[in-house]
N, C-alpha and C positions, 0 to 999 in steps of 0.2 A: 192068511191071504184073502180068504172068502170073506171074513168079519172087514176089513180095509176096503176091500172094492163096496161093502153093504154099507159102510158108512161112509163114502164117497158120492154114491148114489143117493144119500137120504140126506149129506147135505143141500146134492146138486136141485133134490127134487125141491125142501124147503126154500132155497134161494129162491128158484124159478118163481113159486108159490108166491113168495114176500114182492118179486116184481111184480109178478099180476093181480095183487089187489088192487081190484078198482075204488076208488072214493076213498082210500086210505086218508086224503085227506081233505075230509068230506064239511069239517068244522074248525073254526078260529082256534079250538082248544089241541085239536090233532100238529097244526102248523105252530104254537107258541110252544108244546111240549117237544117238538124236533128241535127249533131256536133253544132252548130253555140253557140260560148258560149253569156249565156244570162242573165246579170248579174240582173235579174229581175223574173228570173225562179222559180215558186213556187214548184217544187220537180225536184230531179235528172232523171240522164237517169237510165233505171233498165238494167243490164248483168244478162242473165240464164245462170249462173254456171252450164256446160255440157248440157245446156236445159232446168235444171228447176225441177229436177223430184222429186214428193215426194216418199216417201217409198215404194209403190205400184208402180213405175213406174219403166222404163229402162233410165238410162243414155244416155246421144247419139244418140238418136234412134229419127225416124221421128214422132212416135207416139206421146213421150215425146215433140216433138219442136210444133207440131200442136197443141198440148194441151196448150202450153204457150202460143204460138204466137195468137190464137183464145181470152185467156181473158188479153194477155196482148200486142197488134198490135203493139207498138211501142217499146216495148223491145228488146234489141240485145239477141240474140241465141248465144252462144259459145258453141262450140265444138274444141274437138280433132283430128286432123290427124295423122294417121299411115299408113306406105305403107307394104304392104304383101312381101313373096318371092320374086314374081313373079311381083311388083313391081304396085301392085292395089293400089288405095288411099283409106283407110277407118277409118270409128271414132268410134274410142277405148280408153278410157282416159289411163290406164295402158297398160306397154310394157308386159304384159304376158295378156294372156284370164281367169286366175285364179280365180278372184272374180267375173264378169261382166258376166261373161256365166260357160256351162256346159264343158266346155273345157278346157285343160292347155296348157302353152308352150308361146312364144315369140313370138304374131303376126307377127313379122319380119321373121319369120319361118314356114309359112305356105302358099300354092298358094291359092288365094283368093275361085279355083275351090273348092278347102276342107275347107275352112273359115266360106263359105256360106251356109253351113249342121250345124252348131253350133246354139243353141240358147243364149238369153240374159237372164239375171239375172237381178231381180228390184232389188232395192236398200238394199231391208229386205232379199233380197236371195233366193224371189221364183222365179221359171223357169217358163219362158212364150215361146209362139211362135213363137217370135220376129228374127227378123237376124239381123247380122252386116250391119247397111248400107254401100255404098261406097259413098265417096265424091260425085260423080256424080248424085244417086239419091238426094242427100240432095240436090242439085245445080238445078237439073231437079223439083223438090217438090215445094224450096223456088221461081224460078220464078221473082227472082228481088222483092219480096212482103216485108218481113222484113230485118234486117241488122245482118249480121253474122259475128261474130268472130272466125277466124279460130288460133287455137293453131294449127301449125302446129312444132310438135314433133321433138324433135333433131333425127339426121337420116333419117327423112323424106325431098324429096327431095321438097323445095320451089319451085324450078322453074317449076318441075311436076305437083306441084298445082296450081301454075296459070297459066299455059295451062289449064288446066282443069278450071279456074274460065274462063279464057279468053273464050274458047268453047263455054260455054255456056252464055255469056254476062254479065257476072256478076261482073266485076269489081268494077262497085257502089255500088254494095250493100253488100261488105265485108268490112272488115280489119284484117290485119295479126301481129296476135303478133310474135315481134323477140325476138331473145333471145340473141341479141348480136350488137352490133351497126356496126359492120361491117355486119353482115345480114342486118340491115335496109339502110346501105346505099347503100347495091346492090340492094335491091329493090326500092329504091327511083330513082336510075339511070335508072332501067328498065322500070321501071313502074311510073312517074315522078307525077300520081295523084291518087295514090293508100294510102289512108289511114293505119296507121302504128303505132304499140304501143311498146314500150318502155321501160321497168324497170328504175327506180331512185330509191334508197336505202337511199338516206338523204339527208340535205343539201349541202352537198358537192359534190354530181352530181349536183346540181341544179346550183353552182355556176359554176362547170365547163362547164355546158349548156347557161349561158349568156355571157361566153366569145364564145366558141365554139359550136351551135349546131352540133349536131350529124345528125338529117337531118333534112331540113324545110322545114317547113306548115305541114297541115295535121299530127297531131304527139299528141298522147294517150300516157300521163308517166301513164306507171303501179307503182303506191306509195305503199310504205310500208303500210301493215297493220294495224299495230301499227300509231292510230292517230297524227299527227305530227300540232306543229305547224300552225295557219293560215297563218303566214310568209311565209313558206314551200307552201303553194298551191294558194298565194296572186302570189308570184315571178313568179309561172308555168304559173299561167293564163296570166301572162304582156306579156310573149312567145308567147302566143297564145297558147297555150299547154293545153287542157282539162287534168284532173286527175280522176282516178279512182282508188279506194280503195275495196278491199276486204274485205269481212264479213263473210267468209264459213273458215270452219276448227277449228279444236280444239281449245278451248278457248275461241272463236270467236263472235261476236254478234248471227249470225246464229246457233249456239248450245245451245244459250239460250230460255228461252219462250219469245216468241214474247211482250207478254205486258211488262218483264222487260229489252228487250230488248230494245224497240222504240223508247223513249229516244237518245239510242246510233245510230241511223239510222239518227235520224234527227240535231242529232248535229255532227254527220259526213257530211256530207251534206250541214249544216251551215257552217261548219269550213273551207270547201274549197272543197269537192267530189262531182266533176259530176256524175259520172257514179258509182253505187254501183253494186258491182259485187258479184252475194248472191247466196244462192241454193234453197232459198223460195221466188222466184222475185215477186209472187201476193200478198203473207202475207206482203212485203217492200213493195212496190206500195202500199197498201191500207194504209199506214199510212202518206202517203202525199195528 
């Protein structure tokens, strides 16, 4: 009994440990050996869908990322960026304040001075005391410690934002989803080793990807939902191209129960998905 509680304690201590390295990843080589595809890999990479949060929780918010990133150290964090009026960077997954806080109206319409008097909304739509972070603290927080996925928002300005990752040394331990391949190919010019993800919609991006990439190395297709194919994410991987599948949203595996769900977790997974991209990233981790 004594030796079980000792090694329950010495995992919990190691865990805690592996979260709180700072600048874990401090270099291009730390960020390409986490990607590194590993055709021998006993479970996927896990994405917190906006953080992770269950019903009690806020979306976005550093509360929500610390709570993840604590029982799950090697999981990517996604978040949203949005820039205010007055032209602040902050993470809001919706272009209005409607549902996520106590507030209304078009975050794009507000000076971040009056942003910051708002509070957050959990998921169930109770009001907590939470604020809108800005990109900055979440960049000042993270530390180089986990790897983040930045949505950043149509309208929002890119180049804004990584000044802002640049600031604060953070280049390795992000990636920036685009939404358009002429956006990733202005960041691949800029930024010639910044990790980059992608949408492909079927096989037929896929074939026009092995005459033409859109940019190389370092490059996350965002795949259709809907399970496609092994061929479909066989072709991606010959690329070099990690895939990631989503499981949040109506219909979705993540709206189901978990136990009849799981199944579909791990034969997404089999089928060719690195990276599952969920809203319940500990309940997916535990079943690999």
């Amino acid at each position: 009994m004594k030796k079980s509680v000792f090694v329950c304690l010495l995992c919990l201590v190691v865990q805690q440990s592996l979260a709180q390295q700072i600048d874990r990843f401090r270099d291009i080589q730390a960020l390409d050996e986490h990607f590194q595809p590993k055709p021998d890999r006993k479970h996927p990479l896990i994405l917190a869908h906006r953080g992770g949060p269950g019903q009690g929780d806020t979306e976005n918010s550093i509360t929500t990322f610390d709570k993840t990133a604590i029982a799950l150290p090697d999981a990517i964090i996604e978040m949203d960026v949005r820039m205010t009026q007055d032209s602040t960077l902050v993470l809001l997954h919706d272009a209005t304040l409607n549902r996520e806080s106590d507030a209304k109206g078009n975050v794009a319409e507000w000076t971040f001075n009056n942003l910051k008097k708002i509070r957050l909304k959990t998921l169930a739509g109770e009001l907590t005391n939470e604020r809108i972070p800005t990109f900055a603290d979440v960049l000042n927080w993270n530390q180089n410690r986990y790897v983040l996925a930045l949505d950043v928002k149509p309208g929002t300005d890119l180049l804004r934002t990584m000044k802002e990752v640049q600031k604060y040394g953070a280049e390795h331990s992000v990636f920036v989803i685009c939404y358009s391949p002429a956006d990733a190919q202005r960041m691949r010019k800029l930024y010639p080793n910044l990790w980059l993800a992608l949408g492909v919609s079927g096989m037929s991006d896929v074939e026009k990807w092995e005459i033409n990439l859109p940019v190389s190395g370092r490059l996350i297709a965002l795949t259709p939902q809907k399970l496609q194919e092994s061929a479909f994410y066989e072709r991606l991987h010959k690329l070099g191209i990690l895939c990631s599948v989503g499981t949040y949203g109506a219909g979705q595996l993540d709206e189901m129960p978990i136990k009849d769900a799981a199944s579909g977790y791990r034969n997404t997974f089999r089928q060719g998905g690195d990276i599952l991209t969920t809203d319940r990233p500990k309940e997916v981790a535990d079943l690999f």
